[in-house]
C-alpha positions as CSV (number, residue, x, y, z in Angstrom):
1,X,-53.7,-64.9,-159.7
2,X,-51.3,-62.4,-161.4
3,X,-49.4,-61.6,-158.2
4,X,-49.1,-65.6,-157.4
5,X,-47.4,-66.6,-161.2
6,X,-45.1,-63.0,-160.5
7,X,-43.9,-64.8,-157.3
8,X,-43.4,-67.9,-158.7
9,X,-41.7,-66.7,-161.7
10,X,-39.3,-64.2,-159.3
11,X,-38.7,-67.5,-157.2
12,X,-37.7,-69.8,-160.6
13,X,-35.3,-66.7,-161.6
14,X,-33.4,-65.9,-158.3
15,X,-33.4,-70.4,-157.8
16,X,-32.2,-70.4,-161.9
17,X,-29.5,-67.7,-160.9
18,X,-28.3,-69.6,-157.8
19,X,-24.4,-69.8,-158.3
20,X,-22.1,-72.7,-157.9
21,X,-19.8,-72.0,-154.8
22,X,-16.5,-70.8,-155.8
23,X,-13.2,-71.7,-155.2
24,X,-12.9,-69.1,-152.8
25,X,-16.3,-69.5,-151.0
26,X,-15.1,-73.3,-150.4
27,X,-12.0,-72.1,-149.0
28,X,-14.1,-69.9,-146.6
29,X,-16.2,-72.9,-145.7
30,X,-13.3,-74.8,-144.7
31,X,-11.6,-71.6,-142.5
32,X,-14.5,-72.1,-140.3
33,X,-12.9,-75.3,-139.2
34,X,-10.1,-73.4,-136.7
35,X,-8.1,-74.7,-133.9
36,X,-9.7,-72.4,-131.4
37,X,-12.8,-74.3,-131.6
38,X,-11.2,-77.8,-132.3
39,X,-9.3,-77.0,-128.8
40,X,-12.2,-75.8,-127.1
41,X,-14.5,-78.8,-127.9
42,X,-12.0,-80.9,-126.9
43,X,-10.5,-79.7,-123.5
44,X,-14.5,-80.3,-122.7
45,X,-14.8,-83.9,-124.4
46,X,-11.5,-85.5,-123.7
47,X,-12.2,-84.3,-120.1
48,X,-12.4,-86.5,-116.6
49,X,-16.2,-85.5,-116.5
50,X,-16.2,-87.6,-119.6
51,X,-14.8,-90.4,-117.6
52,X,-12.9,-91.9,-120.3
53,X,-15.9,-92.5,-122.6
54,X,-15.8,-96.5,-121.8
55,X,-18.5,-98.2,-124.0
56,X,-22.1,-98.2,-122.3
57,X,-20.8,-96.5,-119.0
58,X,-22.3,-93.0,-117.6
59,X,-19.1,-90.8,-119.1
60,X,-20.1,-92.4,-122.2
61,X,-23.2,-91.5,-121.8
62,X,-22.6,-87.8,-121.5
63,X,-20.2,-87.5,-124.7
64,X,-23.6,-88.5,-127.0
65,X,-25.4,-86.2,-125.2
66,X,-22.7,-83.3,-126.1
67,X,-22.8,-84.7,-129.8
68,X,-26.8,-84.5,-129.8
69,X,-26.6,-80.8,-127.9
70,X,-23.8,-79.7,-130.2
71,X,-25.9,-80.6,-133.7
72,X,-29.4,-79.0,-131.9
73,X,-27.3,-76.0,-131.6
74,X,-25.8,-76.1,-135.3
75,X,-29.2,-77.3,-136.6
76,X,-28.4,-80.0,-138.4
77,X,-31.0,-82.8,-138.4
78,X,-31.0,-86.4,-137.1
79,X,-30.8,-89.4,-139.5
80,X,-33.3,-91.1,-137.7
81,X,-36.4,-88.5,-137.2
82,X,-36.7,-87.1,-134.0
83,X,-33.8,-89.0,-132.7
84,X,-30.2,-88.5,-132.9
85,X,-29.4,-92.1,-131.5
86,X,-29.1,-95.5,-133.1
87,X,-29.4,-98.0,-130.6
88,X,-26.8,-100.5,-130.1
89,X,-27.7,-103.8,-128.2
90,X,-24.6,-104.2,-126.9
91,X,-24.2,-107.1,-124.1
92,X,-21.4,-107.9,-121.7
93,X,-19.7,-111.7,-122.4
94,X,-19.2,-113.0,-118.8
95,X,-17.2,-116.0,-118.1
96,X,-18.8,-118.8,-119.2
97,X,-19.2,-122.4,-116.7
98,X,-17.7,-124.7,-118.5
99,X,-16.7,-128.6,-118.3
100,X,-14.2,-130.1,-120.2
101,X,-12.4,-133.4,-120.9
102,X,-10.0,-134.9,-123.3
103,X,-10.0,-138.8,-123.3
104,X,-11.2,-138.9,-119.5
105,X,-9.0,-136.2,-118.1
106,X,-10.7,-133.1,-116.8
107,X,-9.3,-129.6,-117.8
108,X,-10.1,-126.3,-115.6
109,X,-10.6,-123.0,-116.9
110,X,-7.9,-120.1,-116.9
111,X,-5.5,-122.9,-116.0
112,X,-5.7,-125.4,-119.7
113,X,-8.0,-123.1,-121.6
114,X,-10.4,-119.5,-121.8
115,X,-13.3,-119.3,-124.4
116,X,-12.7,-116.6,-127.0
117,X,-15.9,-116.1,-128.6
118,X,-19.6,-115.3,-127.4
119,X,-21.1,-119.3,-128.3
120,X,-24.3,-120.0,-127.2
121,X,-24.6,-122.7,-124.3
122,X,-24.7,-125.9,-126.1
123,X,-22.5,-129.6,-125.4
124,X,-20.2,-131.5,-127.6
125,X,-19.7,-135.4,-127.6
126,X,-16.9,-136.5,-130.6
127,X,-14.8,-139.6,-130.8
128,X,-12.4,-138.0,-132.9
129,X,-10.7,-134.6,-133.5
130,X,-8.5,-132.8,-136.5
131,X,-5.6,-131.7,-136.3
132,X,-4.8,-129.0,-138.4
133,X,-1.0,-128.1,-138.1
134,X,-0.7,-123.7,-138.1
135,X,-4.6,-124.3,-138.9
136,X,-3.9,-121.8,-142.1
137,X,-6.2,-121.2,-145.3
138,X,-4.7,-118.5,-147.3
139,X,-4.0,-118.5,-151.1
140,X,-0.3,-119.5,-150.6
141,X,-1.2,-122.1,-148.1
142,X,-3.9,-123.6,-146.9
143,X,-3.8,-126.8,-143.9
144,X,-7.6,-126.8,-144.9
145,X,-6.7,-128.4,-148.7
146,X,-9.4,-131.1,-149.3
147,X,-10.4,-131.7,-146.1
148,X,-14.0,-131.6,-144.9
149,X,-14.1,-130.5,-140.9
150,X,-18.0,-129.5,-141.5
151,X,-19.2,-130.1,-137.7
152,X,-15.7,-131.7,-136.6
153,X,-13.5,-130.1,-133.5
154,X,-10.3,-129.0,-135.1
155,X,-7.3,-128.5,-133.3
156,X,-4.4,-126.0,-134.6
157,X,-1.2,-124.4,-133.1
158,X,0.3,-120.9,-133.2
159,X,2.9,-120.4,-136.0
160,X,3.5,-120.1,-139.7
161,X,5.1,-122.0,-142.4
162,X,8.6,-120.6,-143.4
163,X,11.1,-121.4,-146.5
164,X,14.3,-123.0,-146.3
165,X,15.9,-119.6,-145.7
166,X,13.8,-118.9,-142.7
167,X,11.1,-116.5,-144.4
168,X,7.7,-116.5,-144.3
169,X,6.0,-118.7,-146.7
170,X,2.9,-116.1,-146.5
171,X,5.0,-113.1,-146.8
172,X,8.5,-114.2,-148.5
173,X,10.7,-112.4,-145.7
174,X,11.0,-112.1,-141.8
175,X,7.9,-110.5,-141.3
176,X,4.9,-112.4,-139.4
177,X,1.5,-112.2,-141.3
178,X,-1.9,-112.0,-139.6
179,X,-1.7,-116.2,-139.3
180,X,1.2,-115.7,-136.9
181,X,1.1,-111.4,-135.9
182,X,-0.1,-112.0,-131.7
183,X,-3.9,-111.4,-131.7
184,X,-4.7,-111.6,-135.0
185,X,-3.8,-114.6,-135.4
186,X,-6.5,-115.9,-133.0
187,X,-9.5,-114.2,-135.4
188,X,-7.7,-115.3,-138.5
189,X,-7.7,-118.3,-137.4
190,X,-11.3,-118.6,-136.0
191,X,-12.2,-117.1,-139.0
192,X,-10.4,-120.1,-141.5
193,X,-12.6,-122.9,-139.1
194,X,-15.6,-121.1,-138.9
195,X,-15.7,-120.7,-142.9
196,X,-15.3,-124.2,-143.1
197,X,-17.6,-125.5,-140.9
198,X,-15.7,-126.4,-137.8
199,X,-18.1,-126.5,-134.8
200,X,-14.8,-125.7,-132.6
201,X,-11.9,-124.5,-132.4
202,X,-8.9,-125.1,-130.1
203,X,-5.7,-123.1,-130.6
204,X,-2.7,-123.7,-128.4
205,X,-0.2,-120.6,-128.6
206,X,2.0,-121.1,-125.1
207,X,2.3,-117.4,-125.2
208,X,-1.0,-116.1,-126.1
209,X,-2.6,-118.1,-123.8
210,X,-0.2,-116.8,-121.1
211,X,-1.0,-113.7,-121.8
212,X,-4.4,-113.7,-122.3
213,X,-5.6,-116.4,-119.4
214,X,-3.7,-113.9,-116.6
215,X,-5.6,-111.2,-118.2
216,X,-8.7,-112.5,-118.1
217,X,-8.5,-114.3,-114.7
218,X,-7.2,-111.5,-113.1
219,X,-10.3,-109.3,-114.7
220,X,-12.8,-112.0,-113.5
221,X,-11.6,-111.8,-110.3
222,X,-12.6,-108.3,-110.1
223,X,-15.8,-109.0,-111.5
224,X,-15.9,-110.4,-114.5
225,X,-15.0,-109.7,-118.5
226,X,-16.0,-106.1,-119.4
227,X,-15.8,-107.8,-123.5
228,X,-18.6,-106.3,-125.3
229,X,-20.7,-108.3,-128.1
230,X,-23.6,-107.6,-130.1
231,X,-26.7,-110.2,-130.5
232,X,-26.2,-113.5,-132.8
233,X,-27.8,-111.8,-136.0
234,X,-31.5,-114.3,-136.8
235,X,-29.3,-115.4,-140.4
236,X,-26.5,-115.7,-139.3
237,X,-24.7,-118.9,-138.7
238,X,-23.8,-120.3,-134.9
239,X,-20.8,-118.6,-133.2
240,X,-18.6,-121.5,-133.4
241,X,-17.2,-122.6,-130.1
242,X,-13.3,-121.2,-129.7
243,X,-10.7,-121.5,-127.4
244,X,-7.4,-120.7,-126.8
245,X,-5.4,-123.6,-124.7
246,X,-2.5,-124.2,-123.2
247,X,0.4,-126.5,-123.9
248,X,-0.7,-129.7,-121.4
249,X,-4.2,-129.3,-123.2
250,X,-2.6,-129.0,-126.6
251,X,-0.5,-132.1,-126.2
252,X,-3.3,-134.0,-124.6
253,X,-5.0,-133.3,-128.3
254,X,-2.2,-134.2,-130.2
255,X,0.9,-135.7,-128.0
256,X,3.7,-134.4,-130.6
257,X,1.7,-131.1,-131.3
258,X,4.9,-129.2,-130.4
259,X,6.9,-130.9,-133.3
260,X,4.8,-132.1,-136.0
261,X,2.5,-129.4,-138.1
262,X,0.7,-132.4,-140.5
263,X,-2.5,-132.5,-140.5
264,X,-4.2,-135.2,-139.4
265,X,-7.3,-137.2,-137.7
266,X,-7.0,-138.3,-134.6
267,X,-9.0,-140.5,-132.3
268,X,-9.8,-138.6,-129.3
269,X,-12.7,-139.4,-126.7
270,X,-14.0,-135.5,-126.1
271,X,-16.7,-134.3,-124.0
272,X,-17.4,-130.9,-123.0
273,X,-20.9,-128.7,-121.6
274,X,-20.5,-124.9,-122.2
275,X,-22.9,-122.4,-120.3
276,X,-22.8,-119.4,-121.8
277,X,-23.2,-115.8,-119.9
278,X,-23.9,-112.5,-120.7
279,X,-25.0,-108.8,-119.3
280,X,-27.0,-106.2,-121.4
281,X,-24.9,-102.8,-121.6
282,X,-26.7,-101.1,-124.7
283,X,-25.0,-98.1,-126.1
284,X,-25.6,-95.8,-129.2
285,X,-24.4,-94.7,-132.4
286,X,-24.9,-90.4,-133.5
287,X,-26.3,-89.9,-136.2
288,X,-26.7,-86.6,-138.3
289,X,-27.4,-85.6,-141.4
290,X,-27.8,-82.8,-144.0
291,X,-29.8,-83.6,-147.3
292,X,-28.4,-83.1,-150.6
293,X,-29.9,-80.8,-152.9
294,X,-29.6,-82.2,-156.1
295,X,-28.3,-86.1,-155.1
296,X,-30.5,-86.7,-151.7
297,X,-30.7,-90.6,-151.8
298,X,-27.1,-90.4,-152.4
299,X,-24.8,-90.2,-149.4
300,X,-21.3,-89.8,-148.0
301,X,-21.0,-91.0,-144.5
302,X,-17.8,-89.2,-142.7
303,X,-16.7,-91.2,-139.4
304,X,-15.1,-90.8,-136.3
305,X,-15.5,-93.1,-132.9
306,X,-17.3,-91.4,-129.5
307,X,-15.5,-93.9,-127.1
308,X,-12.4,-94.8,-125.2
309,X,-11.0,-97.1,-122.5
310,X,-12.5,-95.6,-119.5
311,X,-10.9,-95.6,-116.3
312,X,-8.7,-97.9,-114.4
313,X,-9.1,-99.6,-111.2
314,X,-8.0,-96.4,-108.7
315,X,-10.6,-94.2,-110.9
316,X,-8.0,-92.7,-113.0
317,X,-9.2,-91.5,-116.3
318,X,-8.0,-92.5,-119.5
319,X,-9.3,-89.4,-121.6
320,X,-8.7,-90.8,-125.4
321,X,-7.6,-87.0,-126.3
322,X,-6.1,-88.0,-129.6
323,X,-8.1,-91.4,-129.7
324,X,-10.5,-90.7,-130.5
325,X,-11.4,-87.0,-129.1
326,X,-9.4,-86.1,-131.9
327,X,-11.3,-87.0,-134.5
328,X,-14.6,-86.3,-132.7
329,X,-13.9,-83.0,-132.7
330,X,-12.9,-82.8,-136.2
331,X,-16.1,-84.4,-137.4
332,X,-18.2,-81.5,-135.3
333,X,-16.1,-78.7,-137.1
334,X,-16.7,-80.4,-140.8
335,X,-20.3,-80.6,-140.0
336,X,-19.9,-76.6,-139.4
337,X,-18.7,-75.9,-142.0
338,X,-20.6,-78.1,-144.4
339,X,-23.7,-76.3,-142.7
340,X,-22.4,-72.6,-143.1
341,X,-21.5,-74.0,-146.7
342,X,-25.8,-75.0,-146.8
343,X,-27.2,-71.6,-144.6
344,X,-25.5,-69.7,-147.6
345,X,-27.1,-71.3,-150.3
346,X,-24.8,-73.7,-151.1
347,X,-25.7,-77.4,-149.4
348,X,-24.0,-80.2,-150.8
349,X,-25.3,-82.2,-154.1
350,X,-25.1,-85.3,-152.6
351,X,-26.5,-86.3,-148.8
352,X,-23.7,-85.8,-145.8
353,X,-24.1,-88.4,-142.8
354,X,-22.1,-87.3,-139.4
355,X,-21.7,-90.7,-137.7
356,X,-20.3,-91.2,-134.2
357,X,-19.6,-95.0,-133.7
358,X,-19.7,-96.5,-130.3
359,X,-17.8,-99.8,-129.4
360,X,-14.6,-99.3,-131.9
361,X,-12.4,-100.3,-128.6
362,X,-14.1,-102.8,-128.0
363,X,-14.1,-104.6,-131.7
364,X,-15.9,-102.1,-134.3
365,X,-19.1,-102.7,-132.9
366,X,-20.5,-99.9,-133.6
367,X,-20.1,-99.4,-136.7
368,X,-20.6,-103.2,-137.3
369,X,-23.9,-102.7,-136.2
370,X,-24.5,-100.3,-138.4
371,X,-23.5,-102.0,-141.8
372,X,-24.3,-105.5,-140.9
373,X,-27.6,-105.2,-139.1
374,X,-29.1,-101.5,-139.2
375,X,-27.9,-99.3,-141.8
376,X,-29.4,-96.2,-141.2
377,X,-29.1,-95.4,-145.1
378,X,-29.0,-98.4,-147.9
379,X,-25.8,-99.6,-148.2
380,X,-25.9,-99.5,-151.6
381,X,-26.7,-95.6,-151.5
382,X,-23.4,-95.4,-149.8
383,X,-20.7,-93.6,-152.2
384,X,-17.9,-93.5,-150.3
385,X,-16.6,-93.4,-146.1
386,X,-14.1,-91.1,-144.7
387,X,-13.1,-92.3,-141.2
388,X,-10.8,-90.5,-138.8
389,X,-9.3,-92.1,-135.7
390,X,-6.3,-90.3,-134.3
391,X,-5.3,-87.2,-136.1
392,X,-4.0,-84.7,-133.7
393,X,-0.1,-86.1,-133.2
394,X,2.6,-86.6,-134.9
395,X,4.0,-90.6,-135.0
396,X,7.8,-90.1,-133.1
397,X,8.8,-92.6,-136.3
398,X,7.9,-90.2,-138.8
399,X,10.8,-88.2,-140.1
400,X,10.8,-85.0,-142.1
401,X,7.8,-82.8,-142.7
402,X,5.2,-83.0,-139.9
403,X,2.7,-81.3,-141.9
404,X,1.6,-85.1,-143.1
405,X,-1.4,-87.9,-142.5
406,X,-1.2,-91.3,-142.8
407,X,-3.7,-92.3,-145.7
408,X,-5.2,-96.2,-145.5
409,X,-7.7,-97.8,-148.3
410,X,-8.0,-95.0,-150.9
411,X,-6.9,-97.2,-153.3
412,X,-8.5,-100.2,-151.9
413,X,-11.8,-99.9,-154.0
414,X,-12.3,-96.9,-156.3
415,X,-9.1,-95.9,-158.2
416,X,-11.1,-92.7,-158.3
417,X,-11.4,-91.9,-154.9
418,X,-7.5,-92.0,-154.8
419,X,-7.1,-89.6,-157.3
420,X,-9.7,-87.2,-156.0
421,X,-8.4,-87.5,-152.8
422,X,-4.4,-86.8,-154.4
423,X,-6.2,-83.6,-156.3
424,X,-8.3,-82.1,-153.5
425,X,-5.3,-82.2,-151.3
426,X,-2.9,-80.5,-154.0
427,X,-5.6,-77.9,-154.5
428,X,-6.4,-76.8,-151.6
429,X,-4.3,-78.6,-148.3
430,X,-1.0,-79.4,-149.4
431,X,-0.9,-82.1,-146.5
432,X,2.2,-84.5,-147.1
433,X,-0.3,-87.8,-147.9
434,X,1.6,-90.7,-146.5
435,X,0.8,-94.4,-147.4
436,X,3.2,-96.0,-145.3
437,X,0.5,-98.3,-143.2
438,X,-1.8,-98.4,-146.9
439,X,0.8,-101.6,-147.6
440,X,-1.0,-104.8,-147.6
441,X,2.0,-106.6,-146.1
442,X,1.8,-103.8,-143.4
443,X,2.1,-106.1,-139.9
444,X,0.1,-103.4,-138.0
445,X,-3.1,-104.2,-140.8
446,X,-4.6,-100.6,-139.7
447,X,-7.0,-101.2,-142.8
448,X,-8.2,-103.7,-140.7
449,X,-8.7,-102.1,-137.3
450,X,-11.0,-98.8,-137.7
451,X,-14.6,-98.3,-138.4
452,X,-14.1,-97.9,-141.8
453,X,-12.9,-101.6,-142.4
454,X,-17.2,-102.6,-142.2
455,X,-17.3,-100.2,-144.6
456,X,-14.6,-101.2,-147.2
457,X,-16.1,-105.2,-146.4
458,X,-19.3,-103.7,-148.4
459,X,-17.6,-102.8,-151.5
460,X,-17.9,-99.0,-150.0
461,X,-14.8,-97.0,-150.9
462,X,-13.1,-95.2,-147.6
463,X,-10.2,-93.4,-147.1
464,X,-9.3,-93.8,-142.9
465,X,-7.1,-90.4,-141.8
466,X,-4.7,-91.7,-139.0
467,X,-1.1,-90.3,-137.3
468,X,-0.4,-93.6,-136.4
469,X,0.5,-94.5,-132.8
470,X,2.8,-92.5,-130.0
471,X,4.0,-93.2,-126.3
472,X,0.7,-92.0,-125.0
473,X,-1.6,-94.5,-127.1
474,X,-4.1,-96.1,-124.6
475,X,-2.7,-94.4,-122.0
476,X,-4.3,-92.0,-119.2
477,X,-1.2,-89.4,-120.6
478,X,-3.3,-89.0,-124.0
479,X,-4.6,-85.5,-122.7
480,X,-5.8,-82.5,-124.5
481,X,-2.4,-80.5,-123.6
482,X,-0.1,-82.7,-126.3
483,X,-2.7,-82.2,-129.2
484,X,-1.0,-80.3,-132.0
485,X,-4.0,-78.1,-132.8
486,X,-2.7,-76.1,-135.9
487,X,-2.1,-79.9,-137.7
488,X,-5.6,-81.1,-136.3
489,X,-6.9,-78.1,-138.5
490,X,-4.9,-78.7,-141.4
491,X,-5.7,-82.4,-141.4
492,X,-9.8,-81.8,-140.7
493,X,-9.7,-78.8,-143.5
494,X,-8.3,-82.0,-145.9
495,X,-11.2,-84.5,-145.3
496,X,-13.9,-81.4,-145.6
497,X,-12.5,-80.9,-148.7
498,X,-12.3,-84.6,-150.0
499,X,-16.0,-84.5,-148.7
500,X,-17.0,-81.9,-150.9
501,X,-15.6,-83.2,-153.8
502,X,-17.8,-86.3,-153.5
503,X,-20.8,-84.5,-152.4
504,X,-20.7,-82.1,-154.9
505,X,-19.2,-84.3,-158.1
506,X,-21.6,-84.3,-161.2
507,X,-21.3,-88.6,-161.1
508,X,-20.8,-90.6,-157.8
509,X,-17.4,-92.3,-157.6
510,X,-16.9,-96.0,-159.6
511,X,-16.1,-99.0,-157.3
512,X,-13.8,-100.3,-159.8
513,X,-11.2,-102.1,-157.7
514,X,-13.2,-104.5,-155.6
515,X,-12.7,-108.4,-155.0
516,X,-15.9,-110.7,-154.1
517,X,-14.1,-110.8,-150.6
518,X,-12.5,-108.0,-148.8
């Protein structure tokens, strides 16, 4: 009995003497993220036995099992027990058989229209449509201003409203906002109709549909639509039925669509049988975590995306070195060092979640699926995101120092997560932080286009790391060769940091900038 309470009490002095990690034992944490190793990981994972990563395919299916191997061999745990995998029911949106007329005249697919969404089979009989001018509902305008279209068929065309001087009503100067900005302006506009009940949607856009009917004829005709969808959640309401048409079918809606923009009901005999179809293509999310010490239920989720484009029709290989190997690699080396930081008696306060999304090429949908229908951790237990996509170039636009990152939503949500973010950096990084793409009126809306965005639409504050776009974007000259390794450090060294900070803060970060709808 003696020898047991010694024990204990030698146990309770040498836990009670446990130090707080130091500046300089941080420092030495983050020095185990090094180029060498970021290079090395990457030559193999931005590879052509990788076969471009494409969602659901077989090189996809080897870069999880490289993630899995890697975090066996650092020994860092699953999220899920026994399973480094979320499962993502992913299914392929094939080209749907579809009839269609407009007060007796028959229109054919590719030629007068292509469905844009993943509706359900279903027909529609109306004896009247709505036409809806630019088809707009934004704070500044809104074609939607007392006007029920709860189950109607609503008819809109591309565009925006400008002043007298020729600006942007939305934006007050040349610049085209997401109502008008190419392709999103086809989900903003979905978006507007399906929040106000339309049952479907028909947008004529002469060029869009140009562009996009080619595309997608020319892909059916070598087998069908590779677009990728997850499963109509069992709450959620119907996919509304969306298509973009072409001029003849616009005007056949409304005969001066091309001229007028006022909205108004017109009487239109419509008919129209929609059968939908689809292929399963599951895929998966990684998932891995360490535990916090002090803060366990508490976590901070650091991102990056596992896929790419794939190949192209000669079997070329579109190897996604920057996008995303880049920041693939990068999240391996934080987890490193965040478990050299824990082997050494000093494991972060709050929970760390390493999460590798699938599907961001192909809308988000990976991480979609992980905040909107399986979060692996409550939402609400989430403190904060740090995404990276792209952070091993340097943007051609950029002038000046190339020591820089582009920084996107810091100051979306948490004021504090800024100003951390601003300290961290100053302390220990000294990366240029540049906000150039963190504008609202940004036309690119990056905030909008990388995991992080499900995120930041749950009220949980992210900060997205990005070098913006170069020649080689989405193209099979994105190779492991043009990485600059020495910045990919620099940059990965900053978010390990910023993640340490959080973890390790006495009080998790306020959300003290949010709206009711992001």
């Amino acid at each position: 009995m003696k020898k047991t309470l010694l024990l204990v009490s030698v146990l309770f002095i040498a836990f009670s003497c446990k130090k707080e990690a130091t500046k300089e034992d941080i420092v030495t944490y983050a020095s185990t993220i090094t180029q060498d190793e970021l290079k090395e990981h990457l030559y193999i994972y931005a590879s052509d036995e990788f076969e471009g990563r494409n969602t659901g395919d077989p090189g996809q299916k080897k870069a999880v099992e490289y993630l899995k191997k890697e975090y066996e061999t650092l020994g860092i745990n699953s999220v899920i027990e026994g399973n480094y995998f979320q499962n993502v029911p992913l299914s392929i949106v094939k080209t749907p058989t579809v009839t269609m007329s407009v007060n007796g005249k028959s229109f054919n697919y590719f030629d007068d229209y292509i469905s844009m969404t993943a509706a359900a089979s279903g027909t529609i009989a109306a004896t009247e449509v709505v036409y809806l001018g630019y088809g707009i509902d934004d704070d500044k305008y809104s074609d939607y201003t007392n006007l029920d279209v709860k189950g109607k068929i609503v008819i809109v065309r591309g565009g925006e409203p400008k002043d007298a001087s020729g600006n942007n009503v939305l934006t007050g100067d040349k610049k085209a906002s997401k109502w008008s900005n190419g392709r999103q302006a086809i989900s903003a506009k979905r978006n507007a109709a399906k929040k106000n009940g339309a049952k479907a949607l028909f947008f004529m856009d002469t060029n869009l549909f140009n562009r996009y009917s080619k595309s997608y004829k020319s892909r059916d005709e070598r087998g069908g639509s590779n677009r990728l969808s997850l499963p109509a959640k069992k709450d959620a309401d119907p996919e509304i039925y969306h298509f973009l048409i072409s001029e003849k079918m616009g005007e056949a809606f409304v005969s001066d669509i091309n001229k007028s923009t006022k909205v108004a009901t017109i009487a239109t005999k419509f008919e129209m049988n929609f059968t939908a179809s689809s292929k399963s293509k599951p895929s998966e999310n990684v998932a891995a975590i360490i535990k916090g010490s002090e803060k366990p239920d508490e976590y901070i989720i650091i991102s990056s995306h596992l896929d790419h484009v794939g190949m192209n029709a000669d079997g070329v290989v579109y190897n996604g070195a920057d996008d995303d190997g880049s920041g693939t690699v990068s999240l391996l080396e934080i987890a490193e060092a965040f478990k050299t930081a824990t082997d050494k008696g000093h494991g972060p306060k709050r929970s760390i979640i390493f999460l590798h999304v699938t599907g961001e090429e192909k809308g988000l949908l990976g991480s979609r699926y992980y905040t909107d229908y399986d979060p692996l951790v409550p939402l609400a237990n989430t403190v904060a995101n740090l995404n990276i996509d792209m952070v091993g170039r340097i943007d051609p636009k950029r002038k000046g120092d190339i020591n820089y990152i582009y920084l996107i939503g810091s100051d979306k949500l948490s004021s504090e997560l800024h100003n951390i973010s601003e300290e961290v950096n100053k302390e220990f990084t000294n990366v240029v932080l540049d906000y150039t793409y963190n504008d609202e009126n940004d036309p690119n809306r990056f905030y909008y286009r990388s995991d992080h965005y499900n995120f930041a639409k749950n009220n949980i504050p992210i900060i997205f790391y990005f070098n913006g776009t170069h020649d080689d974007y989405h193209k099979v000259s994105d190779t492991p060769d043009k990485i600059n390794y020495d910045l990919l450090e620099n940059r990965s060294r900053l978010v390990f940091h910023t993640a340490w900070e959080l973890a390790n803060r006495e009080q998790r970060i306020v959300v003290d900038l949010a709206t009711e709808e992001e």
